[in-house]
C-alpha positions as CSV (number, residue, x, y, z in Angstrom):
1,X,-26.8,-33.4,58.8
2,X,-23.9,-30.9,59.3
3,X,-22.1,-29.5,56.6
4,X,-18.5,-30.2,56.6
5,X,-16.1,-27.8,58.4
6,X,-13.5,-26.8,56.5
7,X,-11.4,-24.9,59.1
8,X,-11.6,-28.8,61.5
9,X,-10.0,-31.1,59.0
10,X,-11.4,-34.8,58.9
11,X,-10.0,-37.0,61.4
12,X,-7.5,-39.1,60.3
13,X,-6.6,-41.8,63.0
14,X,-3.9,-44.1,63.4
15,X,-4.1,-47.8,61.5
16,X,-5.2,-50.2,64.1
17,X,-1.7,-52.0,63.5
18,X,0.0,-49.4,64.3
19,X,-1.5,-48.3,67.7
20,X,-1.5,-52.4,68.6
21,X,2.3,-52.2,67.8
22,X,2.3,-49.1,70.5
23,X,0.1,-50.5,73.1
24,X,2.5,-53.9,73.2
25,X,5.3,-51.9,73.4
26,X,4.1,-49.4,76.0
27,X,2.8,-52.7,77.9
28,X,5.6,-55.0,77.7
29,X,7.6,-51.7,78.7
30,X,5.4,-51.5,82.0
31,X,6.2,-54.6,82.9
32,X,10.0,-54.9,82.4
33,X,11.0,-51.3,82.7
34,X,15.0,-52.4,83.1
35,X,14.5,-54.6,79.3
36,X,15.2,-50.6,78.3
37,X,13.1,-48.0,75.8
38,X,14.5,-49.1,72.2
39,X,11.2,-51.3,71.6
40,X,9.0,-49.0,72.6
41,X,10.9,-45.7,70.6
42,X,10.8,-48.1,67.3
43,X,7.1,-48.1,68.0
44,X,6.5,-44.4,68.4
45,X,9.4,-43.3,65.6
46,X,6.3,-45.8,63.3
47,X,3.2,-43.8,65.3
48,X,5.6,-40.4,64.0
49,X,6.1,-41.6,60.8
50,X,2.1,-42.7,60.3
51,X,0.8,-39.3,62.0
52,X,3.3,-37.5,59.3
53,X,1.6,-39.5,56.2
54,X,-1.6,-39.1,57.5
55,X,-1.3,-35.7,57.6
56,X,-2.3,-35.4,61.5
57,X,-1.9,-32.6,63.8
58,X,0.7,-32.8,66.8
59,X,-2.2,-31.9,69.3
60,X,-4.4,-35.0,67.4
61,X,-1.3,-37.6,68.0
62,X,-0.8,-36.4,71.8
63,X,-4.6,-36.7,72.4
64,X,-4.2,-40.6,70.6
65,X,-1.0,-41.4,72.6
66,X,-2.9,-40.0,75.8
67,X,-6.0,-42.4,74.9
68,X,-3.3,-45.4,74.3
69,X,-1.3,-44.6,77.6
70,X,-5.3,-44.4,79.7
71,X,-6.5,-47.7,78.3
72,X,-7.3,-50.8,81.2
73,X,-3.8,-52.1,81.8
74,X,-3.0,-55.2,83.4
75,X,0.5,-53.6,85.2
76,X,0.0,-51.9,87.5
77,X,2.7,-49.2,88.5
78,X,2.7,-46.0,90.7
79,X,1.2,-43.1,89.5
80,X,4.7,-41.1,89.6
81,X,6.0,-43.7,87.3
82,X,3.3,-43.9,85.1
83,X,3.3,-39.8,85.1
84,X,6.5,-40.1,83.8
85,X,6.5,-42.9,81.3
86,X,3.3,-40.9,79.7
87,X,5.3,-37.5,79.9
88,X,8.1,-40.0,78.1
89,X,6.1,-41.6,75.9
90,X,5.1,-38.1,74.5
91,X,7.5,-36.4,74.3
92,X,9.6,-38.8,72.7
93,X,7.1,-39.7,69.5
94,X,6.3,-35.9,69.5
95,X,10.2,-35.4,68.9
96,X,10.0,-38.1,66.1
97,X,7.5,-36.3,64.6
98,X,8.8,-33.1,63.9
99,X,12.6,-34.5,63.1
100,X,11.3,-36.5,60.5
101,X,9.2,-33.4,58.9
């Protein structure tokens, strides 16, 4: 058994709750993209606001909203619009993160 690192802090990941709450949003946003973004920034200001409490880096959320936004889907939408939604989705909860520091 390795001894713990102490420069690579222990993982810390998101409650399941919380990343259910962001994969409904990011799906029901998929399939009605005109129903707008306010769901689906309520549930990344709560991913911010978790990740902040939790004490977890900005590159550890992106790599956790990058696993949400590559899970099995069942909309399916072009590859430029999902490029952008992910690019979206990021930057928008990495914003939240560092405005409510």
């Amino acid at each position: 058994m390795n001894a713990p690192n102490p420069l690579m802090p222990e993982s810390r990941p998101l409650s399941e709750a919380t990343l259910e709450h962001l994969r409904r949003a990011i799906n029901d946003r998929r399939q009605t993209p005109a129903a707008g973004d306010e769901a689906l920034q309520a549930a990344l200001r709560a991913v911010a606001g978790e990740a902040r409490e939790r004490a977890l880096r900005p590159e550890e959320l992106i790599v956790t909203l990058k696993q949400v936004m590559d899970e099995p889907r069942s909309a399916r939408s072009s590859s430029s619009d999902e490029r952008q939604l992910r690019e979206w989705v990021v930057t928008t909860c990495i914003r939240a993160y560092f405005e409510g520091a």
